[in-house]
C-alpha positions in Angstrom: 152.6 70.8 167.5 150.9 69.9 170.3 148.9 71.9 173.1 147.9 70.9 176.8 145.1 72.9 178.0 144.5 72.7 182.1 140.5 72.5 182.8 137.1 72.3 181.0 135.2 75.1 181.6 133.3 78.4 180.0 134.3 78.8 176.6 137.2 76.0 176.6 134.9 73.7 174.2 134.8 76.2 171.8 138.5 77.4 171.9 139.5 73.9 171.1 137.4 73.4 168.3 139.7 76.2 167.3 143.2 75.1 168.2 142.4 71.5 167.4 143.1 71.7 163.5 146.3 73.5 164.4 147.7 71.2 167.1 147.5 67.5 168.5 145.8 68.6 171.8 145.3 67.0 175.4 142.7 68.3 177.9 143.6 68.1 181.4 140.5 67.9 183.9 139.8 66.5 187.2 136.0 66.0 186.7 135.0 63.0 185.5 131.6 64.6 184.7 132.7 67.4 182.7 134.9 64.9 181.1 132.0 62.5 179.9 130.0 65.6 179.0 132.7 67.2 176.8 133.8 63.7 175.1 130.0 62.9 174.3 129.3 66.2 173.3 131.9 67.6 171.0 132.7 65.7 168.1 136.4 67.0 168.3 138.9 65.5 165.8 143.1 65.5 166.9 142.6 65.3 170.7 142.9 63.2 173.7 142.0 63.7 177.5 144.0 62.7 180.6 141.7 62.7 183.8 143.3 63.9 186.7 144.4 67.2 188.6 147.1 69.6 186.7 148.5 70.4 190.7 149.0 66.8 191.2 152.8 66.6 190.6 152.2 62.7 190.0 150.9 63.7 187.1 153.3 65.6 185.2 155.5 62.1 185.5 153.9 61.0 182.7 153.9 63.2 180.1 156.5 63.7 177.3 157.5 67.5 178.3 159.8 68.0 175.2 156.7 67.4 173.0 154.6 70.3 174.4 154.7 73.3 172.4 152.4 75.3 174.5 150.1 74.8 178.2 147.3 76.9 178.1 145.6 77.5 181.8 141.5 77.6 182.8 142.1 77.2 185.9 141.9 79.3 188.9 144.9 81.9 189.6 146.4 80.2 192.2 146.3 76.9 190.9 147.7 77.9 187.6 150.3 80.0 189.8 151.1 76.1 191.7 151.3 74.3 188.1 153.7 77.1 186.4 156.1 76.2 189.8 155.9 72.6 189.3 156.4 72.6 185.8 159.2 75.6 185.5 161.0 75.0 188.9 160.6 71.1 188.9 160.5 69.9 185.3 162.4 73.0 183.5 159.8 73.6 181.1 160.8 76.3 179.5 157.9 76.5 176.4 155.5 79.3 176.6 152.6 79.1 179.5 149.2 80.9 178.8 147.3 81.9 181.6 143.3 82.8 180.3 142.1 84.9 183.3 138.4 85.7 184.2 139.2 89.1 185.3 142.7 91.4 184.8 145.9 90.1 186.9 149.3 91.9 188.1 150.5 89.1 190.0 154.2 89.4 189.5 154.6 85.8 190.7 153.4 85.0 187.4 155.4 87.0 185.5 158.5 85.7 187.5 157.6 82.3 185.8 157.3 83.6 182.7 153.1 82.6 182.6 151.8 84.9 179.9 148.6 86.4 181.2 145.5 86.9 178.4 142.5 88.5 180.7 139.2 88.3 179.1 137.8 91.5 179.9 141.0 93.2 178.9 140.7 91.3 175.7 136.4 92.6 175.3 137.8 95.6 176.5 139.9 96.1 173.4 137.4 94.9 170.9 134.6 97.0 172.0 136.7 100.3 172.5 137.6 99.5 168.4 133.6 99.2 167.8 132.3 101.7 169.8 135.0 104.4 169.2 135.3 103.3 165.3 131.3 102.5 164.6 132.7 99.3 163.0 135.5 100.8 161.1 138.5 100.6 163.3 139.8 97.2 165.4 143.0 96.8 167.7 144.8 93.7 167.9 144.5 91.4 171.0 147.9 89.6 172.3 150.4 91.6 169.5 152.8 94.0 170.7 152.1 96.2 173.4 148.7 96.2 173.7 148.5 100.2 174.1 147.1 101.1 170.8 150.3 101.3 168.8 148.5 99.0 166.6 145.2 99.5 164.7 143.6 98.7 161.4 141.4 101.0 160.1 138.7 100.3 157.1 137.9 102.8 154.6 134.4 103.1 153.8 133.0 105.3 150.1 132.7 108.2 152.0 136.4 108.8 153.5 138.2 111.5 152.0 141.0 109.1 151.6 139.6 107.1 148.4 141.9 108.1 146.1 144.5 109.8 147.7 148.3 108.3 147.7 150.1 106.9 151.0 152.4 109.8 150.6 149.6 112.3 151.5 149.1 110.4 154.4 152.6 110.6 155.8 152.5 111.3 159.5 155.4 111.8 162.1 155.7 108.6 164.0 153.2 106.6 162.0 153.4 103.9 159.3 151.1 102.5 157.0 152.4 99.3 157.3 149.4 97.1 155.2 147.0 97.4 153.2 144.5 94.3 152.9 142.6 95.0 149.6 139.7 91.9 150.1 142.2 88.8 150.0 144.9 90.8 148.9 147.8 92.0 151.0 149.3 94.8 149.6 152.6 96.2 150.6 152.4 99.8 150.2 154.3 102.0 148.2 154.2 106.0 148.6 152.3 105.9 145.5 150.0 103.2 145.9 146.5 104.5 146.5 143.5 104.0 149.0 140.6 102.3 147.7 137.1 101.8 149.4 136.8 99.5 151.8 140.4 99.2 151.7 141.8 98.1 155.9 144.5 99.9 156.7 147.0 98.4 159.2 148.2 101.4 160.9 151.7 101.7 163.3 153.5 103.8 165.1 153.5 105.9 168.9 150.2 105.3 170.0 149.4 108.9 170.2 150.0 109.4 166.6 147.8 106.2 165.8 144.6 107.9 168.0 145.9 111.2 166.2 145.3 110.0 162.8 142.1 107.6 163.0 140.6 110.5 165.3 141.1 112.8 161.9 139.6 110.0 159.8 136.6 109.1 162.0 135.5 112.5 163.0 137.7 114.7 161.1 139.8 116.3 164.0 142.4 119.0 162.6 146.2 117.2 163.3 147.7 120.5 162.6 150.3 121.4 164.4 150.0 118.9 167.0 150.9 116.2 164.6 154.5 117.3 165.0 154.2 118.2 168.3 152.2 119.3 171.5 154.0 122.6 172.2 154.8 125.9 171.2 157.6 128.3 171.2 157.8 132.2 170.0 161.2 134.5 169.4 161.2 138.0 169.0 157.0 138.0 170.4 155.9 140.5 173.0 154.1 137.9 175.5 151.2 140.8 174.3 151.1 140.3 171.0 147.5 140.7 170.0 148.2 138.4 166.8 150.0 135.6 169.5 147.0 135.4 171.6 145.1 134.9 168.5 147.2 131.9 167.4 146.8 130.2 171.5 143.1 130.7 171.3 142.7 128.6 168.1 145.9 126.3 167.9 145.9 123.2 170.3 149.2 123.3 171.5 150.9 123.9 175.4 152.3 125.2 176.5 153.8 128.4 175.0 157.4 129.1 176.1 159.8 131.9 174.4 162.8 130.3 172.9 165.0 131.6 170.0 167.7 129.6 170.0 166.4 126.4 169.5 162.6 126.5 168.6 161.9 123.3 167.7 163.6 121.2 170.8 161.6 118.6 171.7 157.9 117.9 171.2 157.3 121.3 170.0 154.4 121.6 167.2 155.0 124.8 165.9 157.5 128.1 166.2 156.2 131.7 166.1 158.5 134.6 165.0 157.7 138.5 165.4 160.5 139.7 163.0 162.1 137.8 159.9 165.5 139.1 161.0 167.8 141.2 162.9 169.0 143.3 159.9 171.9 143.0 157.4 174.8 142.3 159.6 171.9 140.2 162.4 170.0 136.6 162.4 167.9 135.8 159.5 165.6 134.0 161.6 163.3 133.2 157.9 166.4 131.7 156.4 167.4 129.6 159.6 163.7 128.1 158.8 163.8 127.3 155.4 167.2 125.8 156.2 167.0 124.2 159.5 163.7 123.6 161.2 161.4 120.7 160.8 158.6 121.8 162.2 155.9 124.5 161.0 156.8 128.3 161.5 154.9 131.4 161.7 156.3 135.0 160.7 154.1 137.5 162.1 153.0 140.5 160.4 150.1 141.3 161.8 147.5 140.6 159.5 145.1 138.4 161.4 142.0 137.2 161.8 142.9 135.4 159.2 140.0 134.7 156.5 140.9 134.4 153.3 144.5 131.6 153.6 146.5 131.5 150.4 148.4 128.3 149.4 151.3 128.5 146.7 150.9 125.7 145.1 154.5 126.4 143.7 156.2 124.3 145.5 157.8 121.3 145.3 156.3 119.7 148.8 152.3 120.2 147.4 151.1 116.9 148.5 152.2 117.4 152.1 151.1 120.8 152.6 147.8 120.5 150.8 146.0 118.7 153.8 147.7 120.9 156.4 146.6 124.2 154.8 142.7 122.4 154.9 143.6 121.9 158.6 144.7 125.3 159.3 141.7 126.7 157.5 139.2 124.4 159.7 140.8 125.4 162.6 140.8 129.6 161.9 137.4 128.9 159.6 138.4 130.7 156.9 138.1 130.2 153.4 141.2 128.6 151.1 142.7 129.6 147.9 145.2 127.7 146.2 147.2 129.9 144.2 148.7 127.9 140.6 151.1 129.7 138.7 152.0 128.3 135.5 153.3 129.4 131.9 150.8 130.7 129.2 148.8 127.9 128.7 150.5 127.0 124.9 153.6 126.3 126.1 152.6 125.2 129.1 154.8 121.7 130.3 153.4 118.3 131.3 154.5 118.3 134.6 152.8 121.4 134.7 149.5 120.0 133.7 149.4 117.4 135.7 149.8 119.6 138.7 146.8 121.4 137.7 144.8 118.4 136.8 145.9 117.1 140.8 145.0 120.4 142.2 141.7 120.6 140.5 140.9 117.1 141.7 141.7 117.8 145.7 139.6 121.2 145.2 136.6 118.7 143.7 136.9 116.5 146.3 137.0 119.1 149.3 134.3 120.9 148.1 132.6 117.6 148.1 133.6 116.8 151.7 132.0 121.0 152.6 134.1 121.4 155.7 135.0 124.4 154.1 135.1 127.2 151.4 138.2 125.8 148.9 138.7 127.2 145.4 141.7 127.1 142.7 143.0 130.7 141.6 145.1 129.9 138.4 147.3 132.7 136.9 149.5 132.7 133.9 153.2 134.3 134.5 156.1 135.0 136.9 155.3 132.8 140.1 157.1 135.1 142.5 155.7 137.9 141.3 152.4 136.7 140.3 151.6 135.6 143.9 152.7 138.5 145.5 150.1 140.6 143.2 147.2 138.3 144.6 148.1 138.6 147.9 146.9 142.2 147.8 143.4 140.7 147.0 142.0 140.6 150.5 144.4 138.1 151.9 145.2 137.9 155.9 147.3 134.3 155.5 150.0 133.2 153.3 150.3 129.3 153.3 154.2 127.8 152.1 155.4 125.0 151.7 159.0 123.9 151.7 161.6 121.5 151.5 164.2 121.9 154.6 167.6 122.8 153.4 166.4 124.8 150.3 166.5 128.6 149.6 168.1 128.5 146.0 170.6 130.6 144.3 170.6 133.7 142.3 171.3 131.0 139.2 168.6 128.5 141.1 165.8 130.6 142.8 163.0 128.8 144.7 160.3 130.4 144.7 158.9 129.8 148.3 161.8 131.2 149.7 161.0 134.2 147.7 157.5 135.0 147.7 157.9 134.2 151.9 160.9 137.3 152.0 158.4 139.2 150.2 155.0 139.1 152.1 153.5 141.7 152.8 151.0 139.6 155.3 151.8 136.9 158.1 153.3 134.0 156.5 153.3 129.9 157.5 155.7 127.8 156.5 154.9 124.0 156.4 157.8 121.9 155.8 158.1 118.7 154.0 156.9 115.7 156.3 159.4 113.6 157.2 159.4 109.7 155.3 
């Protein structure tokens, strides 16, 4: 390979001590004494210098233009604007041209010749925004895709709350885990790989979602619901509702706009129903959202503030509604129970134990973190049932989570369809995160 770069100036000694092992290069400068001082200064393996001005079209006669891979500019903005004519218009070169900038450029002239601008202050703009915002922790990429934070990698010191967990618990709309450099390792990750300290994680997706989520990790900012969406939509809600106007005050979503036949059009974080349905022969509006929507739903029955959230933990989505029911605890600042109901503890099955062994570590470990009150309630029996008793315990929240498309059979049951027909207290349902 073999680089031209146009000028000796600030910082160019030191960028081709760099590109030197990587490429035969040749240093173009008009300036005999920064010539003699560069030559007799740098001991610079894998290069040669031609002396004479990059404008001068003269010059250009005598080089090979098929062998150069790449023409990296110091010079001014015009001048490199009058070399990227000569060398597109007059000698077709058609590799890339790399245009180092003192201070940011729109020129379209430039772009019009396909010069690749790289501005320096854009460039300590981006590395300091990753130090300052992420004390160290989180970098963005300088020259790789679009530049607007759609990109990140994030390391995971001891304290995160993530040492431990799996990739699938850390599933986001939009968002990707895409690497996971473990020391020299690159590990490809799988949704059950898990984090380790110190771990980077290379983060992708909407940039929103990528602030979203290292916002949550840095300074533990509550994604919930605005991780599926900014917006809000209610059906069957007087505009009145006291209970409503408790959920705007606390949930960081709008706006909120009534809409019952489709809640969860675009960008919209979470759907708020007054009435499960319209009677026997009407809409069953809790069905339709165990079977259709995608997006978290409330069913209001008017048992708010809410203080004391349960989570069934019989479901068959736990590890994607664990960390929203902390989130919606945080954000109401009430305490959370997860509810475990299991067979008698003889003939209780493996999968079973596991479960509780899981849930018993993510209660240890949130306890640990003391953003809030979280405790395990274990019960022996009848899930359905079982739940239903505890909710008459002092309960203003009931916490679901489901799989979309499910509401089982009289031969099949699922039992957070069922327990949600049968709360007696306002009901959330969290739906499995999309892969």
């Amino acid at each position: 390979m073999k680089v031209v770069i146009l000028g000796l100036g600030r910082y160019v000694e030191e960028i081709v001590k760099v590109v030197s092992p990587l490429a035969s290069v040749v240093v173009v400068e008009k300036e005999e004494k920064k010539l003699k001082h560069f030559l007799t200064e740098e001991e610079i393996k894998n290069i040669s210098v031609v002396k004479g001005s990059a404008t001068d079209v003269e010059l250009w006669k005598d080089f090979d233009l098929n062998e150069i891979d790449v023409m990296i500019s110091f010079l001014n903005e015009e001048s490199t604007l009058y070399v990227a004519e000569i060398l597109r218009e007059l000698f077709k070169f058609r590799n890339p041209i790399l245009f180092v900038a003192r201070e940011s450029s729109e020129n379209p002239k430039l772009k019009e010749l396909n010069v690749e601008i790289l501005s320096v202050p854009e460039i300590l703009g981006i590395l300091i925004k990753g130090y300052i915002k992420g004390h160290g922790l989180l970098r963005y990429p300088v020259g790789v895709g679009l530049g607007e934070g759609e990109l990140a990698e994030l390391r995971i010191p001891e304290t995160s709350p993530l040492v431990g967990m799996k990739v699938s618990e850390l599933r986001r709309k939009n968002l990707r885990i895409a690497l996971i450099y473990r020391g020299k390792e690159v590990v490809l990750p799988k949704p059950t790989t898990k984090i380790n300290a110190e771990d980077r994680l290379l983060l992708a997706g909407k940039p929103t979602e990528v602030e979203l989520f290292v916002n949550t990790i840095l300074e533990g900012t509550p994604t919930f619901p605005i991780k599926w969406g900014r917006e809000a939509r209610y059906c069957k809600v007087n505009p009145q509702n006291p209970e409503l106007n408790y959920l705007k005050e606390r949930l960081k979503v709008s706006p909120w706009r009534e809409e019952c036949e489709n809640p969860q059009d675009e960008d919209t974080g979470i759907a708020v129903f007054g009435k499960t349905s319209e009677g026997f022969f009407g809409r069953n509006y809790l069905k339709e959202a165990f079977l259709n929507l995608e997006i978290p739903s409330v069913f209001l029955r008017g048992s708010f503030p809410y203080e004391n959230i349960l989570v069934s933990a019989n479901t068959d989505v736990l590890e994607d509604l664990l960390p929203n029911a902390v989130d919606v605890a945080r954000l109401f600042n009430a305490k959370l129970y997860i509810c475990y109901i299991t067979r008698i503890e003889s003939m209780m099955t493996e999968e079973e134990k596991e479960t509780l062994r899981y849930l018993t570590d993510f209660v240890k470990k949130g306890k640990k973190l003391g953003k809030i009150e979280i405790n395990l309630v274990r019960r022996e029996g009848n899930p359905v049932r079982e739940t239903l008793k505890i909710l008459k315990e002092g309960f203003n929240l009931l916490v679901l989570g489901y799989a979309v498309g499910k509401t089982g059979s009289l031969f099949n049951p699922y039992p957070p369809y069922l327990i949600a027909r049968k709360s007696p207290i306002t009901t959330l349902l969290i739906p499995e995160e999309s892969p």
